[in-house]
C-alpha positions as CSV (number, residue, x, y, z in Angstrom):
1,X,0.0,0.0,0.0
2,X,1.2,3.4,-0.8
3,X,1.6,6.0,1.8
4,X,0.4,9.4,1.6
5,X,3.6,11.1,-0.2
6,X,4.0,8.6,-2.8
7,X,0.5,9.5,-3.4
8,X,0.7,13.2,-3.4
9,X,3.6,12.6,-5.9
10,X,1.6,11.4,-8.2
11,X,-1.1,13.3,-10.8
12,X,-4.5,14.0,-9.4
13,X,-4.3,12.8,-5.7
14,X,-6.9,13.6,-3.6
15,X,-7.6,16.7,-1.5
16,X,-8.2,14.7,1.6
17,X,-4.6,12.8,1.4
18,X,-3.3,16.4,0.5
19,X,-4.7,18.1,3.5
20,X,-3.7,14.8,5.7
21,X,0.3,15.1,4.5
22,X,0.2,18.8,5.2
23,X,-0.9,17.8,9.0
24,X,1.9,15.3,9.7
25,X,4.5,18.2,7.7
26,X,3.3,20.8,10.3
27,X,3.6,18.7,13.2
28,X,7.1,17.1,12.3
29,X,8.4,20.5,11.3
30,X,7.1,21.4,15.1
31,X,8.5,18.7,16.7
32,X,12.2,19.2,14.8
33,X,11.6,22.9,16.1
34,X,11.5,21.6,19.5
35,X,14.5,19.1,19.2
36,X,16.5,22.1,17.7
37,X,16.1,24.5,20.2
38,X,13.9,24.0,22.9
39,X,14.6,24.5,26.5
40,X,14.5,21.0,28.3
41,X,15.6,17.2,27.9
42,X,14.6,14.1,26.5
43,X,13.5,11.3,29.0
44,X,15.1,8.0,28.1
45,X,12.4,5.5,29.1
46,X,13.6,2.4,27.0
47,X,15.0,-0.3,29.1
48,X,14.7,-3.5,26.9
49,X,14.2,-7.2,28.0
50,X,17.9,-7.0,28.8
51,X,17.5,-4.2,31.4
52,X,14.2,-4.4,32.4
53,X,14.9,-6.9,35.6
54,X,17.5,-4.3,36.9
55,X,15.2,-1.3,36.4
56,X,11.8,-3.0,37.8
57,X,14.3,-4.0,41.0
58,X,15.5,-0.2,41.3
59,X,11.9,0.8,41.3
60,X,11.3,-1.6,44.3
61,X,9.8,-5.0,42.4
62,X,11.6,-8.2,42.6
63,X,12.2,-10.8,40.1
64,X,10.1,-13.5,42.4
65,X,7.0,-11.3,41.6
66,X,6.4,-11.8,38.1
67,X,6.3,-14.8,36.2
68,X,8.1,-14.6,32.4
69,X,8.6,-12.1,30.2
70,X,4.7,-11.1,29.8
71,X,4.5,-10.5,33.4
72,X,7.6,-8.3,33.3
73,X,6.9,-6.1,30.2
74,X,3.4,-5.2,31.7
75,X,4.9,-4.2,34.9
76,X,7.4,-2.4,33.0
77,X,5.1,-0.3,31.2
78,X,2.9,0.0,34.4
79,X,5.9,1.9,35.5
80,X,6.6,3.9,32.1
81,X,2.7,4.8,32.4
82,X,2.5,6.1,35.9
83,X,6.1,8.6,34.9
84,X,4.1,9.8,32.0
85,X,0.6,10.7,33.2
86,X,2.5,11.9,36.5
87,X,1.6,15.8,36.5
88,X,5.3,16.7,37.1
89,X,5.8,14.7,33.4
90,X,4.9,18.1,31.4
91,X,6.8,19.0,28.1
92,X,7.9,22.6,29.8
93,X,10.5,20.5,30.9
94,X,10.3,17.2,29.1
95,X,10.9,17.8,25.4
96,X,11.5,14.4,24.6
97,X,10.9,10.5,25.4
98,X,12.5,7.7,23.9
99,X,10.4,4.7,24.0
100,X,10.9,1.1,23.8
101,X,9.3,-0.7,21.0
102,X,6.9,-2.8,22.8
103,X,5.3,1.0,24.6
104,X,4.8,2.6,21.8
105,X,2.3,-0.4,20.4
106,X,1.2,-0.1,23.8
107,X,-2.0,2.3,24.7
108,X,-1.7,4.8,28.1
109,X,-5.0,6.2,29.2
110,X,-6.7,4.7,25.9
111,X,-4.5,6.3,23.7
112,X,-1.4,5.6,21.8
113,X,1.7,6.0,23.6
114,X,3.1,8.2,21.0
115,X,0.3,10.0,20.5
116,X,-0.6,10.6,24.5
117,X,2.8,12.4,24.4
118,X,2.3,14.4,22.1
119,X,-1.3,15.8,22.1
120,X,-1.7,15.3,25.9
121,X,2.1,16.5,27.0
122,X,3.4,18.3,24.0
123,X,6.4,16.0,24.1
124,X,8.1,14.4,21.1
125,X,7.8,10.8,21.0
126,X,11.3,8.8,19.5
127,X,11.5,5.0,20.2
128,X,14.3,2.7,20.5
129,X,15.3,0.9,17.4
130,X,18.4,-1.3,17.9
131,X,18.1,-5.5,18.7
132,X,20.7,-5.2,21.4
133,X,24.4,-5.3,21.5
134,X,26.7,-8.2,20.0
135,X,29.7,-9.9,21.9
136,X,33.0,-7.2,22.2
137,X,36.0,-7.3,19.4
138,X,38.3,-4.7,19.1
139,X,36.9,-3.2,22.5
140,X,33.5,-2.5,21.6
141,X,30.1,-4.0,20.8
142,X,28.6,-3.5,17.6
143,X,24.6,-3.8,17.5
144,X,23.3,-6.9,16.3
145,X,21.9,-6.9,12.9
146,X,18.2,-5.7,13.2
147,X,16.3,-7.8,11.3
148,X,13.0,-6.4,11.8
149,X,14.1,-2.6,11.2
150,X,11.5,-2.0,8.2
151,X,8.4,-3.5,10.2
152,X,9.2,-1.2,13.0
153,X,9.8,1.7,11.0
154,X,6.7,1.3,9.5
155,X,5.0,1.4,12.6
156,X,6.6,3.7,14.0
157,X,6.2,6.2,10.9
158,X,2.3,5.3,11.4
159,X,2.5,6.0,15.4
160,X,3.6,9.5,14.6
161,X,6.8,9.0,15.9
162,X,9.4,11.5,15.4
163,X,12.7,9.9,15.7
164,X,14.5,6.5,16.9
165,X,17.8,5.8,19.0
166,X,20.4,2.7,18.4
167,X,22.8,2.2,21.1
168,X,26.3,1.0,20.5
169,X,29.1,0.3,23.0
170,X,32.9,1.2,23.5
171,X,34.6,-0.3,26.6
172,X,38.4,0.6,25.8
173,X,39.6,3.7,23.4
174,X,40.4,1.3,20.5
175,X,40.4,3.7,17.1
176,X,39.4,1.1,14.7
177,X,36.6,-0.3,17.0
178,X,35.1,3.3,17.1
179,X,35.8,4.0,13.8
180,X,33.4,0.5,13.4
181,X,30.9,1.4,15.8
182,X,30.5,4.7,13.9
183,X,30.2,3.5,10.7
184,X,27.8,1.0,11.2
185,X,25.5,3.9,13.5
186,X,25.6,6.0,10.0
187,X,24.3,3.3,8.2
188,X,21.7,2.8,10.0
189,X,21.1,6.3,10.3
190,X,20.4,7.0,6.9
191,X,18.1,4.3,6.1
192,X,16.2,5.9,9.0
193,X,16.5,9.1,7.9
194,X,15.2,8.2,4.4
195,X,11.7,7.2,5.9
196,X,11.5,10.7,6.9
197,X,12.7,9.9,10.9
198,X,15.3,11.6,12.8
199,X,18.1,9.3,14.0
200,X,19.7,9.4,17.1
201,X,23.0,7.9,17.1
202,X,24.1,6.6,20.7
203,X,28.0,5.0,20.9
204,X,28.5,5.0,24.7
205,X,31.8,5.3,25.9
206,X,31.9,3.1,29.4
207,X,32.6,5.3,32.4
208,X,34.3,2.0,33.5
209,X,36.9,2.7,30.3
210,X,40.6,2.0,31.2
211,X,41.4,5.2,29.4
212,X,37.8,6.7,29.1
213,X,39.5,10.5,27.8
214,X,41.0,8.7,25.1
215,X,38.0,7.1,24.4
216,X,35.7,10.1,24.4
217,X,38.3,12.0,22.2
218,X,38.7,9.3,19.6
219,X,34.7,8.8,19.3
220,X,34.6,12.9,18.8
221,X,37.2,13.0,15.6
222,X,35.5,9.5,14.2
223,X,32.1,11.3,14.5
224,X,33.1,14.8,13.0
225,X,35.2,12.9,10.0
226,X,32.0,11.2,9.2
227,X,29.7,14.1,9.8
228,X,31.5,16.6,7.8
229,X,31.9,14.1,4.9
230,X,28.1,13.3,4.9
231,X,26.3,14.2,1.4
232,X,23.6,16.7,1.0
233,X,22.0,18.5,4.2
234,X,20.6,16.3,6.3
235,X,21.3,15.9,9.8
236,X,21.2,13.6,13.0
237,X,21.1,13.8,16.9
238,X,23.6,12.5,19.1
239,X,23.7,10.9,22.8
240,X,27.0,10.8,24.1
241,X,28.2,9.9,27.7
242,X,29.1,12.5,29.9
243,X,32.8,13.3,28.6
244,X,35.6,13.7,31.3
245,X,36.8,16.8,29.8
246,X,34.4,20.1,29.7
247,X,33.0,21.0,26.8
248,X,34.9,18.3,24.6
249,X,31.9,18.0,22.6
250,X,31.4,21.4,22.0
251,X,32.1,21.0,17.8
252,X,29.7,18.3,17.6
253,X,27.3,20.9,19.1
254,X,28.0,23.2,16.7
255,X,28.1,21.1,13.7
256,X,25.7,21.6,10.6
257,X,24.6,18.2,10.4
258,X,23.8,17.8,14.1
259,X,20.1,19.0,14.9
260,X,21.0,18.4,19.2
261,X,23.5,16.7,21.0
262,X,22.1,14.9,24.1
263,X,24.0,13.5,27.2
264,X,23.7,9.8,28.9
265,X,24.1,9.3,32.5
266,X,25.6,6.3,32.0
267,X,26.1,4.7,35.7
268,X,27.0,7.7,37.8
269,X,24.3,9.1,40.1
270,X,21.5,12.0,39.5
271,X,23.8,14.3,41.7
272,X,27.2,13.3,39.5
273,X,25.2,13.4,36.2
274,X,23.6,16.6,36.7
275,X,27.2,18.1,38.2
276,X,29.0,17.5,35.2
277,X,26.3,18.3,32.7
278,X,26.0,21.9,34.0
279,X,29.8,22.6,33.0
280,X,28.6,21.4,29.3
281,X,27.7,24.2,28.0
282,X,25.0,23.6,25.0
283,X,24.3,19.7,26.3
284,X,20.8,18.8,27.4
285,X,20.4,15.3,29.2
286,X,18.6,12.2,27.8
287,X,18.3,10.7,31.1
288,X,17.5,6.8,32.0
289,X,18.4,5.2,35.2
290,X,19.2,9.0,37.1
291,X,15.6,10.2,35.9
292,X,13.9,7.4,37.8
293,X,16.6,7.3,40.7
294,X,14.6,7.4,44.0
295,X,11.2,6.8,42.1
296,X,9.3,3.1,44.1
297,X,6.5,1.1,43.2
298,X,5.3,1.2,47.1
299,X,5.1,5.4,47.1
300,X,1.8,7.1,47.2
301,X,0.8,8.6,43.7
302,X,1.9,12.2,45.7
303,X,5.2,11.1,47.1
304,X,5.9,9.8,43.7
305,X,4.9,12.8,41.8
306,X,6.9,15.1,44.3
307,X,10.4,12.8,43.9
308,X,9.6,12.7,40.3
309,X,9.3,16.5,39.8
310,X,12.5,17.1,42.1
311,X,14.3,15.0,39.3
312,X,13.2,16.9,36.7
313,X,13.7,20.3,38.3
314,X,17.4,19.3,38.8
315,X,17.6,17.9,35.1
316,X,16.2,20.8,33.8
317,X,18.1,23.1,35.6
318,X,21.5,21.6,34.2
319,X,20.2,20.7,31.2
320,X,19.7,25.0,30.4
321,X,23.2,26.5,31.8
């Protein structure tokens, strides 16, 4: 079935398709508006099967009280749920959430994830795209080939979704293992891109890096070789880890074909992450695990909402200096 641009391509297509496509322009050229310049960060709520155990256990649930995966993924998004419609959960402050696949073909309140986002919280809706990571060579992990990219994307593009994120990993500063890592991100990228999504590209450096500097610094000239040799005038987004020397990434920031640069927390606390994001000048957060940090199943819907909107007051405030 054709969608709604090939159709308008064509001689003699209908007003109704016309006035549809002009809809979804307006609101994507809004949204990109809002990942260019707006004054917040992007709440990283995308934990996968992998990570899912670990982050129901931080927010006070154990493994003996679900049974299998189906138990877990709807307690999972029980938790996702209860951070979005949480009042503190506004997009003054949120710009941005990165979903995992299985919430955005989930409903919250009745409505699509993506779409409850948007309309109800005026945030922009990405979603995780990536299969997981494969085994390390050359100190790093490559992403495992994602063999059902194009069924995703389709959905995704249907959901109203604005953008997706892949995750790669780089444990040791090894230049042809970043220079790997990279390249495969950019491939990627521009098939996403071509379906009218904005990709962001995520190669996390490990805080636990034997020589994480080194690391940061090679991942920065890998990134800007690629970027600047990039045809035509697209761009992408970038979620890098909190780099070890101020302002490293301020080039990347500044680059042409980068729409935002967002910042991971990658392991250290909300108090650590939010220390060293304030000396970044330009860097907003994309925050996971430090976002949630003090956040329980067993607190009141008020005690949650007021631990909740401390978080994002502190994320917010060092995601603007």
């Amino acid at each position: 079935m054709r969608d709604a641009e090939t159709q308008l391509a064509e001689p003699g297509g209908k007003p109704e398709t016309r006035r549809q496509d002009d809809g979804r322009n307006a609101v994507n050229e809004e949204q990109r508006n809002i990942m260019a310049s707006g004054r917040g960060f992007i709440a990283a709520l995308d934990q996968s099967g992998g990570s899912s155990p670990k982050a129901l256990k931080l927010y006070g649930i154990e493994e003996d009280a679900y049974d299998g995966d189906e138990q877990m993924f709807d307690l999972i998004h029980e938790m996702r749920a209860r951070l979005i419609t949480a009042p503190s959960f506004t997009g003054d402050k949120v710009i941005a959430t990165i979903l995992f696949e299985q919430t955005m073909d989930r409903t919250i309140n009745g409505e699509d994830s993506a779409a409850f986002l948007w309309k109800q919280k005026h945030i922009v809706p990405f979603v995780k795209v990536d299969q997981g990571l494969g085994d390390a060579e050359n100190g790093v992990q490559l992403m495992k080939p994602m063999t059902k990219l194009d069924a995703l994307l389709d959905r995704a593009v249907d959901k109203g979704i604005f953008g997706t994120k892949m995750r790669s990993f780089i444990q040791e500063p090894n230049e042809s293992g970043i220079k790997a890592i990279v390249d495969q991100q950019f491939e990627f990228a521009d098939k996403i891109a071509a379906r009218g999504l904005m990709p962001i590209i995520e190669p996390e450096v490990s805080i636990k890096s034997p020589d994480k500097p080194k690391a940061d610094s090679l991942l920065v000239s890998a990134l800007t070789a690629k970027l600047d040799g990039l045809p035509g005038d697209g761009q992408v987004m970038l979620k890098l880890t909190l780099p070890d020397e101020d302002n490293l990434y301020a080039s990347l920031i500044d680059h042409p074909r980068v729409l935002r640069v967002v910042a991971l927390s990658g392991g250290y606390s909300m108090m650590e992450s939010c220390t060293i994001l304030s000396r970044n000048h330009g860097l907003i957060a994309s925050f996971s695990r430090a976002l949630t940090e003090g956040l329980t199943a067993q607190q009141s819907e008020a005690e949650f909402d007021e631990k909740l909107g401390t978080n994002i007051k502190e994320i917010y405030a060092a995601s603007i200096t």
